[in-house]
C-alpha positions in Angstrom: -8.0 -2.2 23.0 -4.6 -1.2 24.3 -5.7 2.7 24.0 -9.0 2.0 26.0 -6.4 0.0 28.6 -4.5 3.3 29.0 -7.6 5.9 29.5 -9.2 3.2 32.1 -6.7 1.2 33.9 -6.0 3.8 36.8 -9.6 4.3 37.6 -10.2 0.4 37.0 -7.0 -0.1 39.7 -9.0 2.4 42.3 -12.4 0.6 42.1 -10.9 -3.1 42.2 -9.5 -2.2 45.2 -12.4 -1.0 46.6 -13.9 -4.2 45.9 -11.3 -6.0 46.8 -11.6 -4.2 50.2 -15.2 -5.3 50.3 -14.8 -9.0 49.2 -12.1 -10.1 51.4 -14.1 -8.8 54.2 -17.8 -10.7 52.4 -15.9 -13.9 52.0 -15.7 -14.5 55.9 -18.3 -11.9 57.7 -21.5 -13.9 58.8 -18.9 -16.9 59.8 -16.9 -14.3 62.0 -19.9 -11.9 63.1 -22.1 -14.6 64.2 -20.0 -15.1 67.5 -20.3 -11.5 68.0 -21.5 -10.3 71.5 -25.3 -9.6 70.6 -25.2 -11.7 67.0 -28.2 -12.7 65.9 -28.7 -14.4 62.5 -30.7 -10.8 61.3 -28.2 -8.7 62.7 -25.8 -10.4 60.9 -27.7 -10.3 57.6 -27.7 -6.9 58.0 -23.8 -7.0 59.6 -23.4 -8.7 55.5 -26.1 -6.1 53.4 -26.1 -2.9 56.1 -23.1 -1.3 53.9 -25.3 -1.3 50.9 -28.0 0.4 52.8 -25.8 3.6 53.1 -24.6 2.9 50.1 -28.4 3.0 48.9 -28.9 6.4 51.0 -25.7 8.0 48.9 -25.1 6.7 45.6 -27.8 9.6 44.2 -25.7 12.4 46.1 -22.3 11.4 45.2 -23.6 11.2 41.5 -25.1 14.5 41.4 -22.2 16.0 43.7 -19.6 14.4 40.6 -21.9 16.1 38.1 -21.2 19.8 40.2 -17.7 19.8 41.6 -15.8 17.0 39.5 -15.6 13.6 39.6 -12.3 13.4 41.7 -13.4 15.4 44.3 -16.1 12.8 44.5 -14.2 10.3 45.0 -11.8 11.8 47.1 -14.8 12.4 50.0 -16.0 8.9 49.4 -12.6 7.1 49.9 -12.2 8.7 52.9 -15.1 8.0 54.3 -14.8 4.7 53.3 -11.0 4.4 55.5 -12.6 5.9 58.6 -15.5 3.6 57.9 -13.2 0.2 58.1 -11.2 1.5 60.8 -14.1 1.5 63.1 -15.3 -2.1 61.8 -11.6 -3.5 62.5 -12.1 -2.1 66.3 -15.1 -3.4 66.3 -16.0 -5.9 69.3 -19.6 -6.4 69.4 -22.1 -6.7 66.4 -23.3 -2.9 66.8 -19.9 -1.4 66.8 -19.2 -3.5 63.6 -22.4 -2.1 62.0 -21.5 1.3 62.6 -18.1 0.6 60.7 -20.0 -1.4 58.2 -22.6 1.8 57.8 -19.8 4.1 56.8 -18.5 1.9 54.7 -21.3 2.6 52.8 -21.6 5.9 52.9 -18.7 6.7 51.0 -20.6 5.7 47.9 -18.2 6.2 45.2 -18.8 3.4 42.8 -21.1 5.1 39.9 -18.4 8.4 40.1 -16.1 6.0 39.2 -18.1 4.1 36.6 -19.4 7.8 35.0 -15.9 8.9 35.1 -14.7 6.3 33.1 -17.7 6.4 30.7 -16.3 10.3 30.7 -12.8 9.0 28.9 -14.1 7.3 26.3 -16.2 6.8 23.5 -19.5 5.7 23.4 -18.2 2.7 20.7 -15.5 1.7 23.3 -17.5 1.8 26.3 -18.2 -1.9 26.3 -14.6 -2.6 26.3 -14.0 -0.2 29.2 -16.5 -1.6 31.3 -14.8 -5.0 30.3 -11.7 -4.0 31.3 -13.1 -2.3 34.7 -14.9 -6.1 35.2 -12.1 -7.8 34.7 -10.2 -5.8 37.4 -12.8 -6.5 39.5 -13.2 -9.8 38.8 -9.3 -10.5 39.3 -9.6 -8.5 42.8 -12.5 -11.0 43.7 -10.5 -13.6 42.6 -8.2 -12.4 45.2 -10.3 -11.2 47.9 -12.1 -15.3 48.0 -7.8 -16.6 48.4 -6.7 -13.8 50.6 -10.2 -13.4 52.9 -10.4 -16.9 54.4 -6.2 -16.8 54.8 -5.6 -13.8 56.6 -9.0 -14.7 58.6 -7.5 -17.9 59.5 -3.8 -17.2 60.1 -4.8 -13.9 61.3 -7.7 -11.9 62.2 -10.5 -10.8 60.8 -10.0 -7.0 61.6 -7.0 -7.4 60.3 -8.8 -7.1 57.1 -10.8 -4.1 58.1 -7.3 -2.3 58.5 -6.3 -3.8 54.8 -9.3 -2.5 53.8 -8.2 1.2 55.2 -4.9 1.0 53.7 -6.1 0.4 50.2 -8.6 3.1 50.3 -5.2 5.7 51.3 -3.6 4.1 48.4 -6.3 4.6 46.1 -6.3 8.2 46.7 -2.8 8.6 46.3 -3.3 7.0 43.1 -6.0 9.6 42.3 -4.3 12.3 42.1 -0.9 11.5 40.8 -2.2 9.1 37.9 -6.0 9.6 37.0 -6.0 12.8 34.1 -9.2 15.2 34.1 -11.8 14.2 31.8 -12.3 15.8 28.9 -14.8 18.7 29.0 -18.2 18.2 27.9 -20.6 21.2 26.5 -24.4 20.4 26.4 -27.3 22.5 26.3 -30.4 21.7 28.1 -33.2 23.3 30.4 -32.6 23.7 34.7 -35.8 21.3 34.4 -34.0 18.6 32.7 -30.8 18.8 35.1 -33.6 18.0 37.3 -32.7 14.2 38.7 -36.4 13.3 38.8 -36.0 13.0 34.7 -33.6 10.3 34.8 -37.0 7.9 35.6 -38.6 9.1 32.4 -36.4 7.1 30.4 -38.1 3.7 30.1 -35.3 1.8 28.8 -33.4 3.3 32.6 -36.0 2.2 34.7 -35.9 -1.6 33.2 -32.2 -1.6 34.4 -32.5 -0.1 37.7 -34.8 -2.9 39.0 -32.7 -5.1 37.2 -29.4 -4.3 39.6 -31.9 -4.2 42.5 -32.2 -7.9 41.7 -29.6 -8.4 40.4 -27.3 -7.4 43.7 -30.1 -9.0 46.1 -29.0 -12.0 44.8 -25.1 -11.3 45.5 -26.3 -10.4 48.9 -27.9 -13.1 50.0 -25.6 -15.5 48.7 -22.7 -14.2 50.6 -24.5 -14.3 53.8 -25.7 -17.9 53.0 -22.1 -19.6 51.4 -19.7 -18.9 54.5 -22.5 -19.8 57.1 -22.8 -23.4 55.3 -19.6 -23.9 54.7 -18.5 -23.8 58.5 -21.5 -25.0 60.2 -22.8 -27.4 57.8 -19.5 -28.4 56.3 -17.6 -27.9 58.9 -14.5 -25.9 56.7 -12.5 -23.7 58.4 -11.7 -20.3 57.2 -8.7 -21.5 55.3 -10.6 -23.9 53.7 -13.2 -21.3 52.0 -10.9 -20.9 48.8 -10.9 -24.5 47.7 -15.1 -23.7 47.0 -14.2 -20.0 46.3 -11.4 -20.3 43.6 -13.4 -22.9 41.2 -16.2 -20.3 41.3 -14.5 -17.4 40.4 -12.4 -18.6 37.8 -15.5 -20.3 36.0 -17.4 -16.9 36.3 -14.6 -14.7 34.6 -14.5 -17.4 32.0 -18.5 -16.4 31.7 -17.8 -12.7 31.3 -16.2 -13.3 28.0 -19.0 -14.6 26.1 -21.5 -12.1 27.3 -20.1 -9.4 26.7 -19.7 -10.3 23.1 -23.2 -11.6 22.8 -24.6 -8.6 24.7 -22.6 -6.1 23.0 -21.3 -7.2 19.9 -24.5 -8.7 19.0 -27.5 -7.2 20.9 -28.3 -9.7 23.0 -28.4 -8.2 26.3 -31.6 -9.7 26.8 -31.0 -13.2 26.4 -27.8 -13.0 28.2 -29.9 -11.2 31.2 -32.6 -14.5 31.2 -29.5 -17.1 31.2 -28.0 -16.0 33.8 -31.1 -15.6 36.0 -31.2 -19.5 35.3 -28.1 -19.8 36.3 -28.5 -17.8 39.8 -31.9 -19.8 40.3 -30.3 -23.3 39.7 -27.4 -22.5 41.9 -29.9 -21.8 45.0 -31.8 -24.7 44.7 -28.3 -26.5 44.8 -27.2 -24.6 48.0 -30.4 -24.7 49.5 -30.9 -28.9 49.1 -27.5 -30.3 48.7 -26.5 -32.7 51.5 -22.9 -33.2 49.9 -20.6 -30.3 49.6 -19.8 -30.9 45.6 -23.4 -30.6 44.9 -23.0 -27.1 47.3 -19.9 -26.2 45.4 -20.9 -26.9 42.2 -24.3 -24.4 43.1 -21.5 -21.8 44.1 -20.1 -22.5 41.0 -23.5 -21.9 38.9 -24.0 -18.8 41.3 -20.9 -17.6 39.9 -21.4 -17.7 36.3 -24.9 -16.4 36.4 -23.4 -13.0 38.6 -20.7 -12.8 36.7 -22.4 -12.7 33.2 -24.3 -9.7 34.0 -21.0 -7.7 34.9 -19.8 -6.8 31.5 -23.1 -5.2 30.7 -25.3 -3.5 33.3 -22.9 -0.7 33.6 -22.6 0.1 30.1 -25.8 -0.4 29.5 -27.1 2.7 31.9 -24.2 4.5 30.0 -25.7 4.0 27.1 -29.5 4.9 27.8 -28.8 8.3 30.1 -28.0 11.5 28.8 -24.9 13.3 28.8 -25.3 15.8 31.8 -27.6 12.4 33.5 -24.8 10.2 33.6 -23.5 10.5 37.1 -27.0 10.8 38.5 -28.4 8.1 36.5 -25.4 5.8 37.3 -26.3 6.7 41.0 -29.9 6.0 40.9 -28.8 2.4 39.4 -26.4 1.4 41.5 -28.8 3.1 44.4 -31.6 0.4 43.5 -28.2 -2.4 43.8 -27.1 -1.6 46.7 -31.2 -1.5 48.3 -30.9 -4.8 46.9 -27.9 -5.6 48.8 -29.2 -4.5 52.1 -32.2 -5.6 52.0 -31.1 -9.0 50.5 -29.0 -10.2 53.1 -31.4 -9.0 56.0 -34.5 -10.7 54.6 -32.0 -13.5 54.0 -31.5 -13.1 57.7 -34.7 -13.3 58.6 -35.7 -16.4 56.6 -32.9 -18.4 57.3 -33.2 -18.1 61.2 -37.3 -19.5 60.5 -37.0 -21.7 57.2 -33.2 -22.9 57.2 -31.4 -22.8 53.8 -34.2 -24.1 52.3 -36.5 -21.2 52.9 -33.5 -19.1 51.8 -33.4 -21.0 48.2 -37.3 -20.8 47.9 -37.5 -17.4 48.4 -34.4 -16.5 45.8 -36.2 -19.2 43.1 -39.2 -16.6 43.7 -37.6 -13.7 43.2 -35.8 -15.0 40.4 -39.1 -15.9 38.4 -40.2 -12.0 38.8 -36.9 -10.9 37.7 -37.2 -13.1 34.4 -40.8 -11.6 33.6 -39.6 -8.3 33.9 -36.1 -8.6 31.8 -38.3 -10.4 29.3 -39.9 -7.4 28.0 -36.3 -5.2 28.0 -35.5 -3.6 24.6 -32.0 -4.3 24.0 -29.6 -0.9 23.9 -28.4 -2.1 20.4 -31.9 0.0 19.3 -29.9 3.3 20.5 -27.4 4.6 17.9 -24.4 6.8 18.8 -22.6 9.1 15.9 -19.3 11.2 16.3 -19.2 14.0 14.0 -16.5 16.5 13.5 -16.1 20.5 13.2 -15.0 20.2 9.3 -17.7 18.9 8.0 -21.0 19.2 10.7 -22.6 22.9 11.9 -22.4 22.2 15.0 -24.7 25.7 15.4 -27.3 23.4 14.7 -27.3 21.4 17.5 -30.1 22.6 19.4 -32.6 22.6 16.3 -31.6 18.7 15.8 -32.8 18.1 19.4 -35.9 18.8 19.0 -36.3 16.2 15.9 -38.3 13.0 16.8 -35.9 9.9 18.2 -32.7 12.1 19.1 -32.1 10.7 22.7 -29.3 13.2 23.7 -27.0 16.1 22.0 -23.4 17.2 23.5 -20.2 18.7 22.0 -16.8 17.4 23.4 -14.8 19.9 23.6 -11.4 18.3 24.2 -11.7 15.9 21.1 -13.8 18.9 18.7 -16.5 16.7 18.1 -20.3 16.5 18.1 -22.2 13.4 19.6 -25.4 12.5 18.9 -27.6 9.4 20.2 -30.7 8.4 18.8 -33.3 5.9 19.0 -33.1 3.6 15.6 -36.5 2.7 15.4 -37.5 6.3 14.7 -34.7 7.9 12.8 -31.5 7.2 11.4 -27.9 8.2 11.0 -28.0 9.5 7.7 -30.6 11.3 8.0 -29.0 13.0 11.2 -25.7 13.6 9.0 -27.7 15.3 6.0 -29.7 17.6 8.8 -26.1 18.9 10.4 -23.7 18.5 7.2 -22.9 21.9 6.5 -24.4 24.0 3.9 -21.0 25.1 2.1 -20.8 21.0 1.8 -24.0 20.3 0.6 -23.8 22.9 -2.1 -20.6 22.0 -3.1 -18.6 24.5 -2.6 
């Protein structure tokens, strides 16, 4: 674990502090941008979601760009983009100036770069633990975003955390550069057709998780646009008051993380982990939505928490796991396109309801959504049906290579170059891995010589 710690941590450090520059913002937005000039509750929904729109628009692009011309030039354009975007939002003072910073916050849509780049540094057996580790970054600068957010917004400003925002994207860059190693380099063979990123929807395993973040980040969305609202207006807390229902939450969702990762990794049960915490997310709205007390309300933010949370360790990995080598970065961008449509379109439609059907509407609508999400996770295979094997130049032909892909249930072929070894992913149910080793063991081997 210590070695996966050392190829990950840099890269885990830039993107908690991306999030950390997004959460200390979420945790006080629709409180602070409702008395906007020109505020209405939709515009402020979409003041809350209208990053993840751009986000949406980008995520594709910044993939396939990281695929071209490297990951950290990727990241480099996004980050900036990003800074420029939060300066604008910290000037901001009206609602439409504020969703012009909040736009190109968006655009700099760096997060699946990030995510394939890490996937880049290590092996496919160790990927689980990275994404851990990344979630636990991100967990801890969530952790600190719900403490920080409401204190700075109270003692302070909130554009002050616009400009903290900024800062941290110039330090993450710095950090970039002087810290973050190349990945290794990667040799695969396949057709300008299959480069193509149309194929990364012929995958049916890939398509089951993209609607699954799109869901899964609606929920985040509107929940953030619906907690701080309540808590002010309803509850009457003031900004530096939004930790006490924050911190609970938090810590009882990275307690969650720990469990399923080791259920949906360690023993395959992505699936059921998935339905829990949908009943988890559902339970909390109704909570929100009809509570009259605020320990009913905190204990749904609580629930909200855990059943978020528990789907962190997973649904990165799991796209890892299902897309091809040279389909990563675009595939990882087409998921995390469909989470941040969920995003914007979350908190606007959360908009929307809540200025017709009050909180309750808002709870209704998520219980709804939440019953569609279940059917569809319910018929997910679980990733533990794709194999991964690591063969080296002693021993394997690795001439062979493009003869083994055309045998039935090999998923993806590629040769990494920096370690000398050959990796091949298959689908279990239609071959196996000795087979696979008998096909490429060499002939000088198998004849005993």
């Amino acid at each position: 674990m210590k070695e996966i710690v050392k190829k990950v941590w840099h890269l885990s450090l830039i993107i908690g502090m991306r999030f950390f520059g997004l959460f200390v913002v979420m945790s006080v937005l629709s409180a602070y941008a409702i008395k906007l000039p020109g505020a209405t509750p939709t515009l402020v929904g979409l003041t809350v979601g209208g990053y993840a729109l751009t986000q949406a628009a980008f995520q594709v692009p910044f993939g396939v760009l990281s695929d071209k011309i490297g990951r950290k030039g990727a990241i480099f354009i996004g980050l900036v983009i990003f800074a420029i975007g939060s300066v604008i939002a910290g000037m901001a003072h009206d609602i439409y100036t504020l969703l012009i910073g909040r736009f190109l916050q968006g655009a700099g849509a760096i997060g699946s770069v990030i995510i394939a780049m890490i996937s880049d540094h290590v092996k496919e057996q160790e990927r689980a633990h990275a994404m851990a580790v990344m979630g636990m970054v991100i967990a801890l600068a969530f952790t600190g975003a719900m403490i920080v957010g409401p204190l700075i917004g109270a003692i302070g400003d909130v554009p002050t955390l616009f400009y903290l925002t900024a800062l941290l994207a110039l330090i993450a860059i710095v950090i970039l550069f002087t810290l973050v190693p190349e990945p290794p380099k990667i040799i695969h063979s396949f057709s300008e057709e299959e480069a193509k990123v149309k194929n990364v929807f012929k995958d049916a395993d890939l398509k089951r998780m993209y609607f699954t973040f799109l869901f899964h980040s609606s929920t985040m969305a509107i929940a953030f646009f619906l907690i701080p609202l309540m808590l002010k207006n309803q509850f009457h807390l003031s900004l530096g008051e939004f930790w006490k229902v924050y911190v609970p939450a938090v810590i009882f969702g990275i307690i969650a993380m720990g469990p399923a990762a080791v259920f949906g990794e360690k023993y395959n049960k992505g699936k059921e982990v998935f339905l829990v915490s949908i009943a988890f997310i559902a339970l909390s709205f109704i909570l929100m939505g009809f509570s009259k007390s605020l320990l009913l309300f905190g204990v749904g933010v609580v629930f909200f928490f855990i059943g978020f949370n528990m789907f962190e360790p997973l649904l990165q990995s799991f796209v890892s796991k299902f897309a091809k080598a040279h389909q990563k970065g675009a595939a990882l961008g087409v998921a995390n396109t469909f989470a941040y449509i969920g995003m914007g379109v979350g908190a606007t439609l959360a908009g929307m309801i809540f200025k017709r059907f009050s909180v309750e509407g808002v709870a209704i609508f998520v219980l709804i959504v939440s019953i569609f999400w279940a059917l569809w996770i319910a018929k997910m295979r679980n990733p533990g049906l794709r194999g991964t094997i690591y063969l080296d130049k002693e021993h394997f032909d690795f001439s062979k290579i493009d003869a083994l892909r055309k045998q039935k249930g090999i998923t993806d072929t590629y040769i990494n170059q920096t370690e000398g070894v050959m990796v091949v992913k298959y689908d279990k149910e239609l071959t196996n891995e000795e087979s696979i080793r008998n096909f490429l063991l060499k002939d000088s081997i198998k004849n005993g010589d």
